[in-house]
Every structure is written in structure tokens, then in C-alpha cells.
N, C-alpha and C positions, 0 to 999 in steps of 0.2 A: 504494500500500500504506500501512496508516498504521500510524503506531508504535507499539510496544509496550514494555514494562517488562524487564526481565531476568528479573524473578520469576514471567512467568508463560509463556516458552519452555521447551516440553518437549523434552529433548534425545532425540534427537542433531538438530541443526538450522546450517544458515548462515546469519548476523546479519553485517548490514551497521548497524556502530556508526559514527554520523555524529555530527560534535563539529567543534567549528572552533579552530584551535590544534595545537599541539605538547604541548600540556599532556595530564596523565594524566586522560581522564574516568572520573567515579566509575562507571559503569556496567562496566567495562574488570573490576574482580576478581571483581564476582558473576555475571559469564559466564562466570569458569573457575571457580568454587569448587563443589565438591561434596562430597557425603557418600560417596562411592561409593571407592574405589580409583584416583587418578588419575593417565594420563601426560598430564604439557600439555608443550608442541613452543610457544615463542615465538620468532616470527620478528620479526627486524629488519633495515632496512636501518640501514649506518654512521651515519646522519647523525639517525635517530631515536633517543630515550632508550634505551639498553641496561641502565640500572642500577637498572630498577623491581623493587621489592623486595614478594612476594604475601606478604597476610596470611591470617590463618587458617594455613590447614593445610598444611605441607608436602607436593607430589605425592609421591604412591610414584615416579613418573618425571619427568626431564626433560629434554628437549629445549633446545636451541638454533642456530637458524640462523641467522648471519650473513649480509645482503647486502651486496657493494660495501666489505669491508672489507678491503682488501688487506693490510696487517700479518696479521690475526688468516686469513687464506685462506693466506699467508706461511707461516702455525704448525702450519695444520693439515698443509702437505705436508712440512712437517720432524716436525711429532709435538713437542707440547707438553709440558715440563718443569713444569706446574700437574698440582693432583690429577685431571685429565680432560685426555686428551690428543685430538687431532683427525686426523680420519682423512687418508689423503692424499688429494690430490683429485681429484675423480672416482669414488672409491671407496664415496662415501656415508654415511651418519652413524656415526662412530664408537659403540658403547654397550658398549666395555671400563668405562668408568669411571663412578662417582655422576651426571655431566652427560654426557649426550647430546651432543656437537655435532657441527655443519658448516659450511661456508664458499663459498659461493658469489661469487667476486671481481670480474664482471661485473653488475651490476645490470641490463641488457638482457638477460642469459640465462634467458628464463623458465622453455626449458624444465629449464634444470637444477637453477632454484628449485623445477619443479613435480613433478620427481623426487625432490628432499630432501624433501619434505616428506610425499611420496607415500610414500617409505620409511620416515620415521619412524614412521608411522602405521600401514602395512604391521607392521615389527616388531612395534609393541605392539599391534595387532589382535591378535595370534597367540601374548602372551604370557599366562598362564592367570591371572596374579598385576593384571592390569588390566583394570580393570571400564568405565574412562571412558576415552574421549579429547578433550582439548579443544586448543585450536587458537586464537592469540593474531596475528593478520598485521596489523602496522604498518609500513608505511601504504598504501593503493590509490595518494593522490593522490601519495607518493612513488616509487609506481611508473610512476605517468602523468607523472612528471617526465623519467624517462628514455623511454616506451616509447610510443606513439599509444595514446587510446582504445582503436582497433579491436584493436590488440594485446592490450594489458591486460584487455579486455572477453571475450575470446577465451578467454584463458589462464584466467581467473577462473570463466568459465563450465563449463570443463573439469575444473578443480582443485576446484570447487565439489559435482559430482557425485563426484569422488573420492572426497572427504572421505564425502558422504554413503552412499559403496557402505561404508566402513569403519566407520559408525557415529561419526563423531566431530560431536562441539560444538564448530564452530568462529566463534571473529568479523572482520571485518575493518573497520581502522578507514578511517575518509574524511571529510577535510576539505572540504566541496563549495563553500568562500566562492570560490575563484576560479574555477568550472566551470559552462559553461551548464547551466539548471535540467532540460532536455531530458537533457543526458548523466547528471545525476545520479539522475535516472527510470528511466534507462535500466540502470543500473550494480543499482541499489535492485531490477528486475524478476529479476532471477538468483536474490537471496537468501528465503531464506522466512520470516525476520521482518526489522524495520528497530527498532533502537532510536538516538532522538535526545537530543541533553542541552541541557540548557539556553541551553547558548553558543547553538546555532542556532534558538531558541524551540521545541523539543520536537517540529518536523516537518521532512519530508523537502522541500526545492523539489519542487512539482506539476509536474506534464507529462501530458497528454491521453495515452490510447491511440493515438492515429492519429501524434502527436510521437513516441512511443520507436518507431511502428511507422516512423519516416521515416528517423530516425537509423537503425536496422538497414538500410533501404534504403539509405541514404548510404555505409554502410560494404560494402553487399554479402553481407549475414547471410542467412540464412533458417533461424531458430533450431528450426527443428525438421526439417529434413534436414541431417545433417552430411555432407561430401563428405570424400574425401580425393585429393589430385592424385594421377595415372598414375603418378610416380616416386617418390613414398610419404618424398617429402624434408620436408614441412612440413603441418600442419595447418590447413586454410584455412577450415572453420566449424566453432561450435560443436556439443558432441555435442547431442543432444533432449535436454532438459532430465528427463527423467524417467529417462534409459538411468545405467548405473554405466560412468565413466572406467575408465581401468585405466591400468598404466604406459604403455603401449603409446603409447596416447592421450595420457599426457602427455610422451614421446619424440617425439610429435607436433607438437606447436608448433612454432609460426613461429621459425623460426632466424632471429636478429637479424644 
């Protein structure tokens, strides 16, 4: 796939934002900013910046999910004394107060990441006062730190139809300088645009059609029959690429 600009993705779309670093790339605010009425949902895990500050425009909504942040997962099952308090957990995103949040304290729990997020989107599909959704998930390659490929590849495939059954704009960032150019091909085929920045020369590592078709054999994929095992405990491939996820589906995931 080759790369494209922020300015010329018509939403609602899934962007895989590849950048190398920790650092904030510039492309990262004109993938949430709109003209339109918006809830953006910014996921994090602990170890990633939490303190990036959008300009332009204030959303009409927002979101926040923590991963792996055991304090702040702490706060949400006590209920937070700040002006946004957090849901207990399990319960799902709090939206009594101006911020949105949730807490997820396990970073291998995907599928409970792929349910908060699922929800949050859920809500503001349904709320009359929001016209966008946009969708901020840092980082892939921090979550291939905790979880295999085939996991993460699974889960994202999932979540990725999600997103698009509710209309939302969303991007995910990925650092791909430590991962073979094969898996980062392979990650790159899910989304339907790719924007790169400079750090990595403005393109994606290449990999033939017959490489990302090997990788899915390696892991066991057959990305356009999804299965589910006899005892309906784990999700073992992804859905067809064109169908709409549903919670269901993401209750489905591989339990870690």
C-alpha cells in the first residue's frame, strides 16, 4: 500500500501512522481535527506520553483509556476525587463527567481493551449531539511488546472492523524500526490508508504479496473465513475483512 497524507483521507477510515520514536509525529492532530462535532476516545498505554495537549479545537467529547496503568485502574474502582471520576472496573467507561475515562490494568487483556473502546464508540454513535468519531491508539509496537504478532494482528483486525461498523476515524501509531519488514506488511494490509513521516523516509518496509501471504500461513490465519472454536471461549481468526465486528466478537478474543 503506499502512503498517503492526512489531508486527503476521507473519513471515516483506519490509518496505520508509522513514525519511529516515542516522539509526537506531526501527522498525529490533523487525523483527529475536524470541522464537524467531535468525540475523540485517546488510548494509551502507561509507558506512552499521556500528557499530549490537541490544538485547534476542543472535542465536544472525550475519551480516555488507560492501559497497564495500575494506580490510575486503582482510581477508577475507588471513583476518583478529580472533576471526572472513573468507572469501577469492569463496568466500562465512565461518561458522568466533562472526560470520559477507563482503565484497563492488564496490558495482555485485549479483549477488555477491545471492549472499552468498543463502548466508547458505541455511546457516542448513539449520541445525537456527535457528528465524528475519531480514535487516537498508541502504540501497536507497545502492544507487541506485551502480546505475539499473531495476537495483536488478530485483535486489531477485529477492532479495526469495529471501529468501521460505527463510522469512526481512527489511527494507530507503529514504530516498525525493530520488526521484520514482512510483519510490518503484514500489520499495514488491515488498514485502508498508511501515513509515514519523515523519521522512517515517508514509506512503509515493502513485502511481496506471497510474504504477508506466508506470515498469515505461519500464524494459521485464513483472513477471510473467520472460525470460532466449539466452546465459544476464545477467538481464533480474524473476522472477513469487509463483515462489521460487534461486541460479541470482541468478547471474543484470545484470552491471555
Amino acid at each position: 500500500m503506499e502512503p498517503t497524507t492526512p489531508d486527503t483521507i476521507e473519513p471515516p477510515a483506519n490509518v496505520l501512522l508509522v513514525h519511529a520514536g516515542c516522539s509526537e509525529p506531526d501527522a498525529c492532530q490533523p487525523l483527529l481535527e475536524s470541522d464537524e462535532a467531535t468525540a475523540e476516545l485517546r488510548v494509551s498505554f502507561s509507558n506512552e506520553r499521556t500528557d499530549r495537549t490537541r490544538g485547534g479545537e476542543t472535542p465536544a467529547k472525550l475519551g480516555l483509556l488507560s492501559i497497564g496503568d495500575v494506580l490510575r485502574s486503582a482510581s477508577s474502582d475507588a471513583g476518583s476525587s478529580q472533576s471526572y471520576t472513573g468507572p469501577a472496573r469492569n463496568t466500562g467507561p465512565d461518561f458522568g463527567g466533562p472526560i470520559a475515562i477507563d482503565a484497563v490494568d492488564d496490558p495482555q487483556d485485549l479483549a477488555s481493551i477491545g471492549l472499552s473502546i468498543s463502548r466508547f464508540c458505541e455511546h457516542w454513535a448513539a449520541d445525537d449531539g456527535v457528528e465524528r468519531i475519531t480514535v487516537c491508539f498508541r502504540s501497536l509496537d507497545t502492544a507487541l511488546g506485551y502480546t505475539s504478532p499473531k495476537t495483536v494482528f488478530q485483535f486489531v483486525h477485529v477492532l479495526t472492523s469495529r471501529l468501521s461498523s460505527v463510522g469512526a476515524t481512527a489511527h494507530f501509531h507503529f514504530d516498525p524500526t525493530t520488526y521484520d519488514d514482512r510483519i510490518v506488511a503484514t500489520f499495514g494490509s488491515i488498514f485502508d490508508e498508511v501515513v509515514c513521516d519523515d523519521s522512517v523516509g515517508n514509506s512503509l518496509p515493502e513485502a511481496t504479496d506471497d510474504e504477508v501471504a506466508a506470515v498469515l500461513e505461519e500464524w494459521g490465519e485464513d483472513v477471510e473465513t473467520p472460525t470460532e472454536p466449539a466452546d465459544g471461549g476464545g477467538f481464533e481468526t480474524p473476522v472477513a475483512p469487509r463483515s462489521e465486528a460487534t461486541d460479541e466478537d470482541i468478547a471474543r478474543l484470545l484470552e491471555q
